[in-house]
Structures are given as structure tokens and as C-alpha cells.
N, C-alpha and C positions, 0 to 999 in steps of 0.2 A: 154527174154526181148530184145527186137530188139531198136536201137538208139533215134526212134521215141517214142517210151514210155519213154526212161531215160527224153529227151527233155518233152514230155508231166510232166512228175514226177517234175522234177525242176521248170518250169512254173505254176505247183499248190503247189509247194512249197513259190516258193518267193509269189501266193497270198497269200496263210496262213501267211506267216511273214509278207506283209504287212498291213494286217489286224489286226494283234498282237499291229504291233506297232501302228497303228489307234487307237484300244482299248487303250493301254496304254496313249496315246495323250489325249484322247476324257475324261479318267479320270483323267488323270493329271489336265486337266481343271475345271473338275466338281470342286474339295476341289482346285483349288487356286481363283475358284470366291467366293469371300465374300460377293460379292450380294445378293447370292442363299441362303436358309436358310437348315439348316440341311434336315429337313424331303427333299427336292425338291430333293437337290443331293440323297438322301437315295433311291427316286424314280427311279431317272435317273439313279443310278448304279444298281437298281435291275432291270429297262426296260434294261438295257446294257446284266443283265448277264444271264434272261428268255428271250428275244432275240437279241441275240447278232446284226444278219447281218442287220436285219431293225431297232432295237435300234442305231445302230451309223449312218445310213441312218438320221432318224429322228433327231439325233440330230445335228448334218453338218446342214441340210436345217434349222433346227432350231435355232440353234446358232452360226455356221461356223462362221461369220462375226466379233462376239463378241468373242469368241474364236483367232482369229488371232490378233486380236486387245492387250486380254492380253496376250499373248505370246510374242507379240512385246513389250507391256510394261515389262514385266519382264525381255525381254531381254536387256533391255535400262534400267533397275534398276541396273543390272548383268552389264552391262559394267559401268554404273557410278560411281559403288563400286569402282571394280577394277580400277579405275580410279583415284579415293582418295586413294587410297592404293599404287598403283604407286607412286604418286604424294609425299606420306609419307615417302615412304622408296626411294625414289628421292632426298630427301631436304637434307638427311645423320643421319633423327632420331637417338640421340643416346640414351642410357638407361643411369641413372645416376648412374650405376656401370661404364660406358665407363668414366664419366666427372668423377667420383671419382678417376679413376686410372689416367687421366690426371691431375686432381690436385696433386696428391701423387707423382706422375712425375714429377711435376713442384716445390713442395716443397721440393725432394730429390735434387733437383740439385740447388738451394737455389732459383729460380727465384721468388717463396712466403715465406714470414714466415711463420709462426706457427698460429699467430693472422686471416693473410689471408686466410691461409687455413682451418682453422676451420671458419672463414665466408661464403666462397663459396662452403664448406661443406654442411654447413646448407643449402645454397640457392638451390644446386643440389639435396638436398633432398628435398626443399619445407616445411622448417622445419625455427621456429621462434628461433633465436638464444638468450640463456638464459644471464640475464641481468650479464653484467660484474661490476664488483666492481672495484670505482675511486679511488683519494689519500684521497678522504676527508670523506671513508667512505661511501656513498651512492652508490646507484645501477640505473646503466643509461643502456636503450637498446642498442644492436648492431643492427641497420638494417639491413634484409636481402635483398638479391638482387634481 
């Protein structure tokens, strides 16, 4: 094998893998249009897989257009997620296992009583805090926060 063939060899190598990943593309498309109704895709991936090289021909000239379209939308779904997810874990989200240890913190060192912190207890949990009993006998709510 002289250098010319290695050279030849690697140049029908990357068309084979670029044709793989075309395949791959061209179905990744078929199941993410919701347009297409089961049987159409069930078509397009058996014209894909009884002929492959003029099946993805065919369907480029046939659909290329609308195919980049939802790629680009998906890709713009995919960054607007992570966007509100940034944006989430940005603000200092905390769980309210973090705001219970801050309360327990702040009632160990006396800066709340007992009374406050079993209120912003409840609040941190989202939880309706149970009616406290007056002098006179009767049972009044505590609002929660």
C-alpha cells in the first residue's frame, strides 16, 4: 500500500462517516416532526434504510428546508431552557432545608424565639400553621408568611 491509497482510504472513510452522520441528522428529524404522522415517518425510515444514498438525496431536496428550520427551533428551545435554569440557580434558589438551618441558626443564637421560629417554620415549608390556643380559651390562627 503506497501513500496514495492510505490518502485514497481516509477520503472514503470520512465520506462514509459523513454520510452516517447525514443518516443519523435526516432521522433525528423524521420522529422530532410532529407534523408527519407515524405511518409517513415509518415510510421515510424504510425508504432511508432500502435505499439509503438516494433516500437521504430525496429527502434534503424534499424537506432540507423544513428540516433546518426545526433544528433551529429546537436549538432555540435548548438555549431558552438553559436560560431559565441560569437564571434559577442565578437568583441563589435555596431549598427549604437551607432556610430551616438558617432559621435554627438564628433561633440558637436568640435573634428569634420559639413562637417565630415555629412560624417561619411553617412558612419555609408552605405548611398552614395549627390554630394556637388564647387566655380566654378559644383557638385563633397564626398566619403564615
Amino acid at each position: 500500500m503506497n501513500f496514495w491509497d492510505i490518502i485514497l482510504s481516509v477520503f472514503w472513510f470520512m465520506i462514509l462517516l459523513a454520510w452516517i452522520m447525514l443518516l443519523v441528522s435526516i432521522i433525528t428529524d423524521i420522529f422530532r416532526d410532529h407534523e408527519m404522522s407515524g405511518w409517513v415517518k415509518a415510510l421515510w425510515t424504510l425508504f432511508l434504510i432500502v435505499v439509503p444514498w438516494l433516500g437521504s438525496i430525496v429527502y434534503l431536496i424534499a424537506r432540507g428546508s423544513a428540516m433546518n428550520r426545526r433544528a433551529r427551533d429546537h436549538a432555540m428551545l435548548r438555549q431558552q431552557e438553559y436560560g431559565q435554569y441560569s437564571e434559577y440557580v442565578g437568583r441563589g434558589a435555596t431549598s427549604s432545608a437551607d432556610e430551616l438551618t438558617k432559621l435554627a441558626d438564628l433561633r440558637d443564637r436568640g435573634a428569634l424565639s420559639q413562637e417565630e421560629f415555629q412560624q417561619a417554620k411553617a412558612a419555609a415549608l408552605g405548611q398552614q400553621e395549627e390554630p394556637a390556643p388564647t387566655t380566654d380559651g378559644r383557638r385563633t390562627t397564626v398566619p403564615s408568611a
